[in-house]
C-alpha positions as CSV (number, residue, x, y, z in Angstrom):
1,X,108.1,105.1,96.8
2,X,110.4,103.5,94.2
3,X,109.6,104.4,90.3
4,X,107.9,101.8,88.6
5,X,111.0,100.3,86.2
6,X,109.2,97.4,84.0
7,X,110.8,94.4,83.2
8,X,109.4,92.4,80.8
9,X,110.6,90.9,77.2
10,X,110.5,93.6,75.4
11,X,111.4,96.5,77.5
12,X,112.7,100.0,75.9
13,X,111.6,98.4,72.7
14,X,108.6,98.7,70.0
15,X,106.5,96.8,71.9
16,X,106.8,99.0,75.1
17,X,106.1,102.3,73.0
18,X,103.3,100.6,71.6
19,X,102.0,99.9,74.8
20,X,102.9,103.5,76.2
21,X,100.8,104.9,72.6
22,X,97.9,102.8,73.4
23,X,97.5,104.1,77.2
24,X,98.2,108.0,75.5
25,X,95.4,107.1,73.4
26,X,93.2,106.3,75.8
27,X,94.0,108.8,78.4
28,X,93.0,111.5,75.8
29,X,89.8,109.5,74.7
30,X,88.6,109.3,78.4
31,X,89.3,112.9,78.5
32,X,86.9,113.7,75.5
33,X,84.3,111.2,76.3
34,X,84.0,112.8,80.3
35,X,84.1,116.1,78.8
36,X,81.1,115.2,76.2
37,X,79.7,113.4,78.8
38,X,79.3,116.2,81.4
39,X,78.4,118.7,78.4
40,X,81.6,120.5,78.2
41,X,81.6,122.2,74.6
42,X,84.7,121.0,72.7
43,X,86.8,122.9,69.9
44,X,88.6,120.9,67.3
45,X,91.7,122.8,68.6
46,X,91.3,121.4,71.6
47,X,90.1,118.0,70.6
48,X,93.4,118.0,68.5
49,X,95.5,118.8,71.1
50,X,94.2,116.2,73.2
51,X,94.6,113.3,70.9
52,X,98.4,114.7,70.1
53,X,99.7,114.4,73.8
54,X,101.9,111.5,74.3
55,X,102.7,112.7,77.6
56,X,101.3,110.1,80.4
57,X,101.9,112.6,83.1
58,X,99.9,115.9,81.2
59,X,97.4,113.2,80.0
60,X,97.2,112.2,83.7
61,X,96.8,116.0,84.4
62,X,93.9,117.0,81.9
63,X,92.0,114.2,83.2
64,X,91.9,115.3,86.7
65,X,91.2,118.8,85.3
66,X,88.0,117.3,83.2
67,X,86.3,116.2,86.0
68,X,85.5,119.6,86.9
69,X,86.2,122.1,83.8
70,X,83.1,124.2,82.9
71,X,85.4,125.0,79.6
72,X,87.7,122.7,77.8
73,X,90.6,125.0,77.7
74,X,90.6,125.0,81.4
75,X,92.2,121.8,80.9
76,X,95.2,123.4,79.9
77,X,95.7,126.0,83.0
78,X,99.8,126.8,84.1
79,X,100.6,125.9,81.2
């Protein structure tokens, strides 16, 4: 399957990282709120780590991993 290349005015410019920030952002929120949700304790070291990732594909990642951590640091296995 061919990468997703956007194409849009304003492409590879502020606007795009914006965009890309914003989805970061609320990648790691969902990850918090699923892991308060299911009762998962959370450290501020953790928490903080989280909410630093810019990384769409380890965001992508930790999410999957919260779904079924019994410990927030599990989110971070192989790393």
């Amino acid at each position: 399957m061919a990468a997703y290349t956007p194409n849009f005015p304003g492409s590879n410019s502020i606007v795009e990282e914006s965009w890309l920030d914003g989805r970061a952002k609320g990648k790691a929120e969902g990850i918090l709120r699923i892991l308060e949700v299911r009762g998962v304790e959370t450290s501020d070291a953790v928490r903080d780590r989280v909410t630093a990732c810019t990384d769409l594909d380890v965001l992508g990642t930790w999410l999957d991993r919260s779904l079924s951590a019994t410990r927030a640091e599990e989110l971070f296995a192989e790393e």
